[in-house]
PDB file of the backbone (N, CA, C, O) and the ligand in Angstrom, with CONECT records:
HET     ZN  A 101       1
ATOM      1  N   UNK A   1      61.754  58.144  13.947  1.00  0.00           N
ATOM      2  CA  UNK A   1      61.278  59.293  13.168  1.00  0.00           C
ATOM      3  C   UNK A   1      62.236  59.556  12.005  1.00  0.00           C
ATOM      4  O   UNK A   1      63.442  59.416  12.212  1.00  0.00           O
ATOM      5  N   UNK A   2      61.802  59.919  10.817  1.00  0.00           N
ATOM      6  CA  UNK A   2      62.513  59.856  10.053  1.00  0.00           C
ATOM      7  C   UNK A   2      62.100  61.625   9.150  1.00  0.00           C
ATOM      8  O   UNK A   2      61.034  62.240   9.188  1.00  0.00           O
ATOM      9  N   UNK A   3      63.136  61.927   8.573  1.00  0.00           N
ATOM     10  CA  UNK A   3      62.999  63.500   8.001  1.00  0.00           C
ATOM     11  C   UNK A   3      62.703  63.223   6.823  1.00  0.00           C
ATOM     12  O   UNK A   3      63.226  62.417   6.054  1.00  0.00           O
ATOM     13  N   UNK A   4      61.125  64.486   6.573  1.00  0.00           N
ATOM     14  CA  UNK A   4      60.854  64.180   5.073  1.00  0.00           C
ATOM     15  C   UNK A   4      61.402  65.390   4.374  1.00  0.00           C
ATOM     16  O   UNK A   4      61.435  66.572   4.715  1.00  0.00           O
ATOM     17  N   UNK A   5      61.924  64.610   3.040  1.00  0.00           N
ATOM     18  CA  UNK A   5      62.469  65.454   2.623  1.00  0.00           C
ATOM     19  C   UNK A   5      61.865  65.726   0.993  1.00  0.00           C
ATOM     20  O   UNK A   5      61.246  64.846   0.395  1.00  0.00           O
ATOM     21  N   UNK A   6      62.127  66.962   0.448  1.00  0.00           N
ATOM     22  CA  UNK A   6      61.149  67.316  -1.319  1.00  0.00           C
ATOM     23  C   UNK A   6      62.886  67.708  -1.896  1.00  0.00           C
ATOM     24  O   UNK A   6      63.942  67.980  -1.325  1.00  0.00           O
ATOM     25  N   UNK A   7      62.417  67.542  -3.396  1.00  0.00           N
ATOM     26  CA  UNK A   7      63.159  67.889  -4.723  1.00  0.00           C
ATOM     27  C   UNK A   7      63.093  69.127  -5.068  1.00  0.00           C
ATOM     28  O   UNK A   7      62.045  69.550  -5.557  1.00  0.00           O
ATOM     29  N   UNK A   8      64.377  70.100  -4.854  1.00  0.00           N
ATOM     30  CA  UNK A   8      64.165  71.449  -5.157  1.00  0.00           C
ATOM     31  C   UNK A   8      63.864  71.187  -6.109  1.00  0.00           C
ATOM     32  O   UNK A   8      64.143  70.084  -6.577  1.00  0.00           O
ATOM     33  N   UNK A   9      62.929  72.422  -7.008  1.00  0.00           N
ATOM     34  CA  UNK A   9      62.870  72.388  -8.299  1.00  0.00           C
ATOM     35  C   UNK A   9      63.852  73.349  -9.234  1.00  0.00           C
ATOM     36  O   UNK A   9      63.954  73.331 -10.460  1.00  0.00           O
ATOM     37  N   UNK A  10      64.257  73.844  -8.670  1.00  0.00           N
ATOM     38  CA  UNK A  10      65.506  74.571  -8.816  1.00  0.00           C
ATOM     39  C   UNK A  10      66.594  73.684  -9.161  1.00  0.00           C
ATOM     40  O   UNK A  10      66.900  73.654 -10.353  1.00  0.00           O
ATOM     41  N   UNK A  11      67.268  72.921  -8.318  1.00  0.00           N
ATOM     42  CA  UNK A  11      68.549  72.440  -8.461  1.00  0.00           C
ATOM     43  C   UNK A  11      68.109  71.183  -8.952  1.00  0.00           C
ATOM     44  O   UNK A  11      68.425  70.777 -10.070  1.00  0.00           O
ATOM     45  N   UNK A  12      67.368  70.530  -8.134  1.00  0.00           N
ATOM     46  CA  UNK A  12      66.192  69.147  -8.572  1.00  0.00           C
ATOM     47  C   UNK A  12      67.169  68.229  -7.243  1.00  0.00           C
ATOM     48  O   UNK A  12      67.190  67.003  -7.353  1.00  0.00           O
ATOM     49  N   UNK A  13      67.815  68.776  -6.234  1.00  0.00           N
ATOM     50  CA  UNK A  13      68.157  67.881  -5.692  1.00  0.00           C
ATOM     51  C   UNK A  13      67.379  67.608  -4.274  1.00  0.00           C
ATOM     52  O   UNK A  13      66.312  68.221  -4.235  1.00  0.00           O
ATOM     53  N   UNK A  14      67.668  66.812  -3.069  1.00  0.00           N
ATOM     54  CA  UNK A  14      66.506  66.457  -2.342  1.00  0.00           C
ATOM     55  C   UNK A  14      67.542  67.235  -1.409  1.00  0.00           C
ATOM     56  O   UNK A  14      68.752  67.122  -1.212  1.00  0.00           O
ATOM     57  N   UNK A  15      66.034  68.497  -0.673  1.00  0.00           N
ATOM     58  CA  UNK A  15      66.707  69.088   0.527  1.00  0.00           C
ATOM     59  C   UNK A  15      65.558  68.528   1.947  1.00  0.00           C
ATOM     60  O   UNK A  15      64.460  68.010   1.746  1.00  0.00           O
ATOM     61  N   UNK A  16      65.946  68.703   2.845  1.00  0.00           N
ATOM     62  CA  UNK A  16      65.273  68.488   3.827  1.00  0.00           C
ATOM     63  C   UNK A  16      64.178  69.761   4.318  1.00  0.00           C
ATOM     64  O   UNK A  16      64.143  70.985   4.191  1.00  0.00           O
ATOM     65  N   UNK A  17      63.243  68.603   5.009  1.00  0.00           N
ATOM     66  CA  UNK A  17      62.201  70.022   5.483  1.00  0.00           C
ATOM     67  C   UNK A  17      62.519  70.575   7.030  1.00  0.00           C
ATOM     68  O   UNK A  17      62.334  71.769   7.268  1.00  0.00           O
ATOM     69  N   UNK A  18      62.827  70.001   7.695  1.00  0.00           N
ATOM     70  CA  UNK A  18      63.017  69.859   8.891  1.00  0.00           C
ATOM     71  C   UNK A  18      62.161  69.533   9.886  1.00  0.00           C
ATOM     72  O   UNK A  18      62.176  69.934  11.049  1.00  0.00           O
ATOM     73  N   UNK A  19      61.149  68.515   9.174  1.00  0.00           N
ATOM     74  CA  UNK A  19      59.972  68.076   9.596  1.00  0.00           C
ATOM     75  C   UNK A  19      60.348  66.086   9.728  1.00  0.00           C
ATOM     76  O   UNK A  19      60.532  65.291   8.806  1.00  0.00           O
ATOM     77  N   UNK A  20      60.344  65.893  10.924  1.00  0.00           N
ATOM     78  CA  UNK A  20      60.498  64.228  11.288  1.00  0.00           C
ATOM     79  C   UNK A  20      59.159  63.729  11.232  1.00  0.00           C
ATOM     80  O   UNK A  20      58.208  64.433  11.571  1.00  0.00           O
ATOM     81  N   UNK A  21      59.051  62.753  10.891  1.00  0.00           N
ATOM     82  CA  UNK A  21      57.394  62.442  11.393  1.00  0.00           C
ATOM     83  C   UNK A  21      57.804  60.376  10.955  1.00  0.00           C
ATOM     84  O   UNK A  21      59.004  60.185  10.759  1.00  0.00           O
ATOM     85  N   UNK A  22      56.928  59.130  10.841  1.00  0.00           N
ATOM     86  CA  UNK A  22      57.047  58.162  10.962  1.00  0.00           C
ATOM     87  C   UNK A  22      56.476  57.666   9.735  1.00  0.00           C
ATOM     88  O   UNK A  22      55.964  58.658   9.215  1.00  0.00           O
ATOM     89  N   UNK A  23      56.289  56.684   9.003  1.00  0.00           N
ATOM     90  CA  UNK A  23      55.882  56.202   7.380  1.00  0.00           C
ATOM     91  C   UNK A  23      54.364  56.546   7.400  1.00  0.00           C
ATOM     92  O   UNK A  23      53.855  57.136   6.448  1.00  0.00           O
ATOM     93  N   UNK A  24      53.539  56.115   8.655  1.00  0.00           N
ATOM     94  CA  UNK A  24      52.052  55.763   8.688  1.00  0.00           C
ATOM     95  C   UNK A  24      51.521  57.413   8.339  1.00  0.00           C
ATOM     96  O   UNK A  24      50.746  57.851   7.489  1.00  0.00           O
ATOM     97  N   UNK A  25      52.376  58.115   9.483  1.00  0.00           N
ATOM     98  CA  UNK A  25      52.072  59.599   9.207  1.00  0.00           C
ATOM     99  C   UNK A  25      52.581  60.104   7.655  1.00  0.00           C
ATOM    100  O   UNK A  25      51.587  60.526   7.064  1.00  0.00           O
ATOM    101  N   UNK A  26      53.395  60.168   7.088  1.00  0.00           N
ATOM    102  CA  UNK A  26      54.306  60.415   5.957  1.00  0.00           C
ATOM    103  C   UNK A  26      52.807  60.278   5.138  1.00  0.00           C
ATOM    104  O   UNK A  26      52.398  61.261   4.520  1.00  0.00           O
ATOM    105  N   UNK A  27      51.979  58.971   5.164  1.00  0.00           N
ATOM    106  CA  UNK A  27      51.445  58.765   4.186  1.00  0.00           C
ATOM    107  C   UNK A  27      50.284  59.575   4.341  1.00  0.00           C
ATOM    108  O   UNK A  27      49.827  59.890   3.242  1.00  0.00           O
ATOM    109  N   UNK A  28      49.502  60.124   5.513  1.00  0.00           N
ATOM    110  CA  UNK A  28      48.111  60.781   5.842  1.00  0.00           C
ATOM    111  C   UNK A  28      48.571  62.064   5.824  1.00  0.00           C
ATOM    112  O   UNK A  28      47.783  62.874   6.312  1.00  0.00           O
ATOM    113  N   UNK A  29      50.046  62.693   5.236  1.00  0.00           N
ATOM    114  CA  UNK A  29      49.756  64.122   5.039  1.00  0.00           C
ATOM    115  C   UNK A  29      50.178  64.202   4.052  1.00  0.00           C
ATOM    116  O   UNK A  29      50.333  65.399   3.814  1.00  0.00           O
ATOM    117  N   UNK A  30      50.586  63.428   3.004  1.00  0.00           N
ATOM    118  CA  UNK A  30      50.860  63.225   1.510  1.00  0.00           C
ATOM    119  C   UNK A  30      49.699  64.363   0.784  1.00  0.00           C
ATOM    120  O   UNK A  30      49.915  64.912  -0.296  1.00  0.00           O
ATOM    121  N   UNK A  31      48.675  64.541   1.464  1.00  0.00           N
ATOM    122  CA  UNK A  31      47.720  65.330   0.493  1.00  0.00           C
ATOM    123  C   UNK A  31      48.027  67.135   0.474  1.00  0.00           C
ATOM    124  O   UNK A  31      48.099  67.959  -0.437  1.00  0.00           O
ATOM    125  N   UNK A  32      48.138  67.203   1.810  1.00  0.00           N
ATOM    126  CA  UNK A  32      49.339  68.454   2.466  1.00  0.00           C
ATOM    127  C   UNK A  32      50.675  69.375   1.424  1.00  0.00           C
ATOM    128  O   UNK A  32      51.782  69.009   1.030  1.00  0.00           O
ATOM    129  N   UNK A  33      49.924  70.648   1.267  1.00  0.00           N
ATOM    130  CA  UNK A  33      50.994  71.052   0.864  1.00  0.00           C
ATOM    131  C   UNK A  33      52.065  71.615   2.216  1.00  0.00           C
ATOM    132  O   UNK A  33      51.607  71.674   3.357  1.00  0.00           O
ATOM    133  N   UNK A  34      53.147  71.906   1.988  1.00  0.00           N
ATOM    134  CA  UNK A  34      54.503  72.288   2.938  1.00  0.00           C
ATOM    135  C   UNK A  34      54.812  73.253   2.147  1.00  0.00           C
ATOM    136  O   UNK A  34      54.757  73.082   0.929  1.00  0.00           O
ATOM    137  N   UNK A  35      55.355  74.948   2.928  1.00  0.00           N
ATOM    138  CA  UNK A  35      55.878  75.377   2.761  1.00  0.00           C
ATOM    139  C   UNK A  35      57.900  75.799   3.422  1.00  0.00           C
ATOM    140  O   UNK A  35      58.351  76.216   4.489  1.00  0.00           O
ATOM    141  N   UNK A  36      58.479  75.431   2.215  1.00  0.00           N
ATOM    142  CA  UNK A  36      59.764  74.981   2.442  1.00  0.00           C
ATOM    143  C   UNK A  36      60.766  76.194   2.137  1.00  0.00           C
ATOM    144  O   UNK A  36      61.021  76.609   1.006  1.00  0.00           O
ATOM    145  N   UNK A  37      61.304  76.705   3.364  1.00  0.00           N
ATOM    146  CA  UNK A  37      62.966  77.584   2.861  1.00  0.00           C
ATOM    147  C   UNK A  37      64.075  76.466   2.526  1.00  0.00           C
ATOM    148  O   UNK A  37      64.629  75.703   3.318  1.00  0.00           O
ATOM    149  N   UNK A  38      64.252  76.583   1.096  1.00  0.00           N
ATOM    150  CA  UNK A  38      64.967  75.757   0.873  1.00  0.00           C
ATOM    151  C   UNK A  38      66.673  75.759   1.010  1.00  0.00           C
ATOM    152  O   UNK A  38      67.279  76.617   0.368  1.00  0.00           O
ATOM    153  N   UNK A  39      67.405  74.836   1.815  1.00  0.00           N
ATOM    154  CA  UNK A  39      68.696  75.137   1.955  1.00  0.00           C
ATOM    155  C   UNK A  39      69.152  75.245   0.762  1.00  0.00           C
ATOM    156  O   UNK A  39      69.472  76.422   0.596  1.00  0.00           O
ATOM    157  N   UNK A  40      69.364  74.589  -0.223  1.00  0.00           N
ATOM    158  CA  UNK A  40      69.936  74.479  -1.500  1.00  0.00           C
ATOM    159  C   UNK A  40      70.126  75.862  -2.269  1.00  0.00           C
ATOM    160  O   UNK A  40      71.196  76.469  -2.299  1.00  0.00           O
ATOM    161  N   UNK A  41      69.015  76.260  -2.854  1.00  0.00           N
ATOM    162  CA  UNK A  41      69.049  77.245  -3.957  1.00  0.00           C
ATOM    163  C   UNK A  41      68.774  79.073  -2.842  1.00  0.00           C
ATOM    164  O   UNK A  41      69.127  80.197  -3.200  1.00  0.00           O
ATOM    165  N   UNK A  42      67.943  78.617  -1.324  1.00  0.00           N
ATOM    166  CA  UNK A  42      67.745  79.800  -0.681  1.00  0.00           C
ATOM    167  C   UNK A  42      66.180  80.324  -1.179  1.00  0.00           C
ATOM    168  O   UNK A  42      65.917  81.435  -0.720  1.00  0.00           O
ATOM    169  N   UNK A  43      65.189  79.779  -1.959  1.00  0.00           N
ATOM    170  CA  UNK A  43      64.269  79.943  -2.254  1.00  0.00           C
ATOM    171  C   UNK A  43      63.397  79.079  -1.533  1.00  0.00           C
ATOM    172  O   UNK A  43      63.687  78.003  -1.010  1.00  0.00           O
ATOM    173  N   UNK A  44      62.004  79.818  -1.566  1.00  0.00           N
ATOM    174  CA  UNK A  44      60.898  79.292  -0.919  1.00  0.00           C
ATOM    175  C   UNK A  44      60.285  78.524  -1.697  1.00  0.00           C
ATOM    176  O   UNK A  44      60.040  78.992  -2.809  1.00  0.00           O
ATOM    177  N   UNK A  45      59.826  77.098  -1.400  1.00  0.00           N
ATOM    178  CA  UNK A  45      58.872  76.224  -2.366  1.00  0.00           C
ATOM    179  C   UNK A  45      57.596  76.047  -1.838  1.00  0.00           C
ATOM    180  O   UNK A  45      57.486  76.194  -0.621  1.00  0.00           O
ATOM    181  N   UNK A  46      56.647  75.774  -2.464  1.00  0.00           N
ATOM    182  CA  UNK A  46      55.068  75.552  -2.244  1.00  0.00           C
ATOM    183  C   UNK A  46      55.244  73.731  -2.613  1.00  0.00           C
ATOM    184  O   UNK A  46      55.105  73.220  -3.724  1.00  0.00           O
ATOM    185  N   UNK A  47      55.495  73.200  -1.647  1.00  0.00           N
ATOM    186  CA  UNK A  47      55.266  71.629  -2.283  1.00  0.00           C
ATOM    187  C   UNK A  47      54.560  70.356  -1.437  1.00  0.00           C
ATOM    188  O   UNK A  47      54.574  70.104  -0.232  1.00  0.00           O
ATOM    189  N   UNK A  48      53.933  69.656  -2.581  1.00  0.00           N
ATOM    190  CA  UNK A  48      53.226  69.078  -1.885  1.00  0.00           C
ATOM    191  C   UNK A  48      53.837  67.565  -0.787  1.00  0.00           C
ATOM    192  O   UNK A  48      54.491  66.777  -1.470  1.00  0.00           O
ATOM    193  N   UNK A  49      53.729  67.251   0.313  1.00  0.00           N
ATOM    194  CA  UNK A  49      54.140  66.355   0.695  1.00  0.00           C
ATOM    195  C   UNK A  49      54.540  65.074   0.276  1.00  0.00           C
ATOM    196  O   UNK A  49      55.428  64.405   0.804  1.00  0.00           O
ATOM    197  N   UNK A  50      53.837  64.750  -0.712  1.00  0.00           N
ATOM    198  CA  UNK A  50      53.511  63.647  -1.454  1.00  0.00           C
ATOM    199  C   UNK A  50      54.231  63.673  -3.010  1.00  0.00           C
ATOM    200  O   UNK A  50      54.006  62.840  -3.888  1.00  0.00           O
ATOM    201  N   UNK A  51      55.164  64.855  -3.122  1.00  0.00           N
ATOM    202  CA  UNK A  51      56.168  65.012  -4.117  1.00  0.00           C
ATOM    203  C   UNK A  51      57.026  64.194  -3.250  1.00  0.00           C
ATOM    204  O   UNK A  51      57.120  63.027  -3.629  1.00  0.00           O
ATOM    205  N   UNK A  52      57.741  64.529  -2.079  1.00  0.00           N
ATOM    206  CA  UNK A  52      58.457  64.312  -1.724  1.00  0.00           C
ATOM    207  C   UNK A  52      58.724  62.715  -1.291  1.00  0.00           C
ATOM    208  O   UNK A  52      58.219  61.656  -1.663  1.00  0.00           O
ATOM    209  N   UNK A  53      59.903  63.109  -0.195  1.00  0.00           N
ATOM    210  CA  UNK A  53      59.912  61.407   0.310  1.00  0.00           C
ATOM    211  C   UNK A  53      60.152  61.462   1.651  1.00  0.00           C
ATOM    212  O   UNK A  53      60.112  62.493   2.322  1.00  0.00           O
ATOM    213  N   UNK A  54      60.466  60.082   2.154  1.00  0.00           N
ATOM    214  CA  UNK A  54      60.423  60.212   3.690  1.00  0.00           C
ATOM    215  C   UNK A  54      61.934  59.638   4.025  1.00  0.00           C
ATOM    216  O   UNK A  54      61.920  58.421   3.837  1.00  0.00           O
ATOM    217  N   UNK A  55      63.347  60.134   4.495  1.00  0.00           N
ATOM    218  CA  UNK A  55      64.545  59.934   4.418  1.00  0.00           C
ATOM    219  C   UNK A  55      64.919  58.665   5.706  1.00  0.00           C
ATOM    220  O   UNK A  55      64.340  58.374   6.753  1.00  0.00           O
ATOM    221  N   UNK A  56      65.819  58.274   5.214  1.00  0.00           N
ATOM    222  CA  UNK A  56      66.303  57.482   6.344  1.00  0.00           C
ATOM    223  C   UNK A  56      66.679  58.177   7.382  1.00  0.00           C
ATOM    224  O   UNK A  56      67.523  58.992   7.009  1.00  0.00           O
ATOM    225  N   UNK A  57      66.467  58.261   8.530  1.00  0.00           N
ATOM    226  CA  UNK A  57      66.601  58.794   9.901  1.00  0.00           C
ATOM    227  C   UNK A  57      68.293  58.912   9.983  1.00  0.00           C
ATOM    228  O   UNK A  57      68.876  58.310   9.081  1.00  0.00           O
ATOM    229  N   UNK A  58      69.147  59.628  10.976  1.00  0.00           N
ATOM    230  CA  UNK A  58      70.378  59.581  11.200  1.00  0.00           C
ATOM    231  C   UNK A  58      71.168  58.254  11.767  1.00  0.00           C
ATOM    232  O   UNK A  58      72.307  57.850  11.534  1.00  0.00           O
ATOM    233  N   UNK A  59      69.903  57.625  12.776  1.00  0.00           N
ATOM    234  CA  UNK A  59      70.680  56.783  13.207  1.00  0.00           C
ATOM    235  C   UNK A  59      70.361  55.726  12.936  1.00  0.00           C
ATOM    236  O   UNK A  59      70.436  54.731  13.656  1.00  0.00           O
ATOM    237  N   UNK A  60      69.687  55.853  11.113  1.00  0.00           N
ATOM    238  CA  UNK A  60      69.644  54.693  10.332  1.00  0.00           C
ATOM    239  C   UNK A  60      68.386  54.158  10.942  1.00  0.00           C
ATOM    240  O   UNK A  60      68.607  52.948  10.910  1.00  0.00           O
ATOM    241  N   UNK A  61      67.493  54.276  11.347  1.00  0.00           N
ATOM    242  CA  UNK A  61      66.702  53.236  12.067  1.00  0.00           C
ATOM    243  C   UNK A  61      65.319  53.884  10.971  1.00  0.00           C
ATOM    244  O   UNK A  61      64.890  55.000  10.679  1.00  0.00           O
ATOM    245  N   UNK A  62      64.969  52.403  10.606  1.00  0.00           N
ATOM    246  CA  UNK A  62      63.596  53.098   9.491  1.00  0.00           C
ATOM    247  C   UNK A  62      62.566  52.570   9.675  1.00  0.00           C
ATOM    248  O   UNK A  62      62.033  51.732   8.947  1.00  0.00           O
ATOM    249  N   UNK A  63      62.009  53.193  11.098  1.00  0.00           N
ATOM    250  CA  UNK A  63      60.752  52.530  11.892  1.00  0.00           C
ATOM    251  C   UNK A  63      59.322  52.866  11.187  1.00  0.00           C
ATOM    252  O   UNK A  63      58.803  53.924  10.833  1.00  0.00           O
ATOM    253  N   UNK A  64      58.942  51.600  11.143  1.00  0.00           N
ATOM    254  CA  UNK A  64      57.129  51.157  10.518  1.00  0.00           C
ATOM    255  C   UNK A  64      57.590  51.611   8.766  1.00  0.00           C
ATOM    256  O   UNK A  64      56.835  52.241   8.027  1.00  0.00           O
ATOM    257  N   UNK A  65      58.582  51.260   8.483  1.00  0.00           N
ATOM    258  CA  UNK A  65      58.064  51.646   7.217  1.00  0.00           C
ATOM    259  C   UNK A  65      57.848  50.327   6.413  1.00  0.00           C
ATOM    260  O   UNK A  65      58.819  49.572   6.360  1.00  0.00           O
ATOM    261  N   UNK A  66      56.772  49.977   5.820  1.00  0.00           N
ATOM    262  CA  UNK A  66      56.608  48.722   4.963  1.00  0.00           C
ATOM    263  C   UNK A  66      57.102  48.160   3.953  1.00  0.00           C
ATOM    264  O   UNK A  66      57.199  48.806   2.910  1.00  0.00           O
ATOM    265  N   UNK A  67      57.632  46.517   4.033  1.00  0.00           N
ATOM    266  CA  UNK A  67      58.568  46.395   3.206  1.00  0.00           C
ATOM    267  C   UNK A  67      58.515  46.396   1.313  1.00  0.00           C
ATOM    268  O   UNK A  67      59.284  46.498   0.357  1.00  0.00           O
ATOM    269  N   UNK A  68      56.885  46.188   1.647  1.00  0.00           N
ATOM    270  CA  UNK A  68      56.222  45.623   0.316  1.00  0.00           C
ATOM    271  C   UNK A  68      55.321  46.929  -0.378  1.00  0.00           C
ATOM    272  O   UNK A  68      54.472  46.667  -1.229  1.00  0.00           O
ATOM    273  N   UNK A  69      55.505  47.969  -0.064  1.00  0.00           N
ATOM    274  CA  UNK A  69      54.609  49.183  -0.394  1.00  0.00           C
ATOM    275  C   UNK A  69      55.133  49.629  -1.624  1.00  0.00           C
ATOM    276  O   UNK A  69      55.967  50.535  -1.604  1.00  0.00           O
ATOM    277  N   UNK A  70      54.642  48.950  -3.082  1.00  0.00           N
ATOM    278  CA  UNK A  70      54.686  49.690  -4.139  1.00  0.00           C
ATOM    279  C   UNK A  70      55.201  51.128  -4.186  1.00  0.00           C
ATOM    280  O   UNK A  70      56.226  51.492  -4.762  1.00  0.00           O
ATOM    281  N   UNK A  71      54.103  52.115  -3.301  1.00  0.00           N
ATOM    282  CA  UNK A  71      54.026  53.128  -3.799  1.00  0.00           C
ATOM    283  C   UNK A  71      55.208  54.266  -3.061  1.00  0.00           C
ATOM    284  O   UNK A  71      55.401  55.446  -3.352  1.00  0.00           O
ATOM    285  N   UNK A  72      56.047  53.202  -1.763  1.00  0.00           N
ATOM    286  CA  UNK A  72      57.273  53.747  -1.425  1.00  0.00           C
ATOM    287  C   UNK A  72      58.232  53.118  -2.590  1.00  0.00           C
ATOM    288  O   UNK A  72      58.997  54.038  -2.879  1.00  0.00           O
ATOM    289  N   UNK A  73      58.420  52.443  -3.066  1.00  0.00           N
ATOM    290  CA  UNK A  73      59.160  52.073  -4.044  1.00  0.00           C
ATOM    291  C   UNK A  73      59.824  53.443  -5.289  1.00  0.00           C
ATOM    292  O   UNK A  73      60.920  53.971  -5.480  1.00  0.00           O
ATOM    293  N   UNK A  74      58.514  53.560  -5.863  1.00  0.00           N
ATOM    294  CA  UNK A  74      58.384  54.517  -6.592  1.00  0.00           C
ATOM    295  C   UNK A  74      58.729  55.479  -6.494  1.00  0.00           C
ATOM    296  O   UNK A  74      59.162  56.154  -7.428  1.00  0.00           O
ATOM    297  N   UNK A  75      58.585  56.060  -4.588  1.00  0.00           N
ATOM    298  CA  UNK A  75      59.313  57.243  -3.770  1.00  0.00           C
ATOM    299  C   UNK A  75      60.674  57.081  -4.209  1.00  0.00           C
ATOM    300  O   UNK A  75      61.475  57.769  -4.841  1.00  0.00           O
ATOM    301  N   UNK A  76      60.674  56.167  -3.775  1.00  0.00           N
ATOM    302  CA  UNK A  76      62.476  55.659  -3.504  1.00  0.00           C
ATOM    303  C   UNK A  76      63.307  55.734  -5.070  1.00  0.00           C
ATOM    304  O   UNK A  76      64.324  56.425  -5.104  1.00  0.00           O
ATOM    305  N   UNK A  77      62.919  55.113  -6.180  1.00  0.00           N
ATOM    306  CA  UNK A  77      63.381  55.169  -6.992  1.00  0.00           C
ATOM    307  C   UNK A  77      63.421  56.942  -7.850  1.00  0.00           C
ATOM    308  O   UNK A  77      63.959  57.340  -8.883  1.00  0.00           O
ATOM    309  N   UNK A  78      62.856  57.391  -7.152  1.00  0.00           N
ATOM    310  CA  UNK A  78      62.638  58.998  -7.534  1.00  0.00           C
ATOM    311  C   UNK A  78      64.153  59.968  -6.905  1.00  0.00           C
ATOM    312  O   UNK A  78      64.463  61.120  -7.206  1.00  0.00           O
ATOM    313  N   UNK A  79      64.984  58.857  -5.820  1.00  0.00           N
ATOM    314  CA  UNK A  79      65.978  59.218  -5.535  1.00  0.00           C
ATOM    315  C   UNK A  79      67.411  59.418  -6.498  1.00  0.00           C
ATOM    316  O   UNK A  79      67.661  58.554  -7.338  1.00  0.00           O
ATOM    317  N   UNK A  80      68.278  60.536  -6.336  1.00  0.00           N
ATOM    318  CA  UNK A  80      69.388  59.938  -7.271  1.00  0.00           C
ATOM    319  C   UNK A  80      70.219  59.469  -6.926  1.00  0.00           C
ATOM    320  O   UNK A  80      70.451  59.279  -5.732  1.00  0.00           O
ATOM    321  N   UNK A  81      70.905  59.146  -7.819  1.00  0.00           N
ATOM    322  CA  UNK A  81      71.674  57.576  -7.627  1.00  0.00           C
ATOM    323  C   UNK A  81      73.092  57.631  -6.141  1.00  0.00           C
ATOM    324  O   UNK A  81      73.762  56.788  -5.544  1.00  0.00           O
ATOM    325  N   UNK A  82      72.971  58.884  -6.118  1.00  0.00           N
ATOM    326  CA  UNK A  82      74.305  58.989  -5.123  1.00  0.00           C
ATOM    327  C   UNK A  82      73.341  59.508  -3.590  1.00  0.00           C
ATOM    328  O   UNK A  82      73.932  59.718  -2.531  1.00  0.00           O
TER     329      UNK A  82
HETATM  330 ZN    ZN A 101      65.360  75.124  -3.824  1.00  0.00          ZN2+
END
């Protein structure tokens, strides 16, 4: 299980939702908005799942996620650099 996490729009950095879920799922609630208390700034966000991304798990393990999926790519590169 891995934690999805959105881009305050506030700070613009990636906070967590505190929502785990697996890639297959990640992708069938992408349409889903989430409402998020955000650790970062302390504000509430309206965002959609599918802004966000799906984080590497703690103990590193990044189950079913596909190696060749364009459109995680794109997730991924939406990350910053650190
Ligand atoms: Zn925020």
């Amino acid at each position: 299980m891995n934690p999805i996490s959105i881009f305050c729009p506030v700070t613009n950095r990636s906070v967590g939702t505190g929502i785990e879920t697996d890639w297959s799922t990640f992708f069938a609630l992408q349409p889903l908005r989430l409402r998020v208390r955000c650790p970062d700034c302390g504000g509430r966000h309206d965002v959609a799942v599918g802004d966000g991304y799906l984080a590497r798990s703690e103990s590193g393990a990044d189950g079913g996620r596909p190696d060749d999926n364009p459109r995680i790519e794109s997730l991924l590169a939406r990350l910053p650099e650190n």
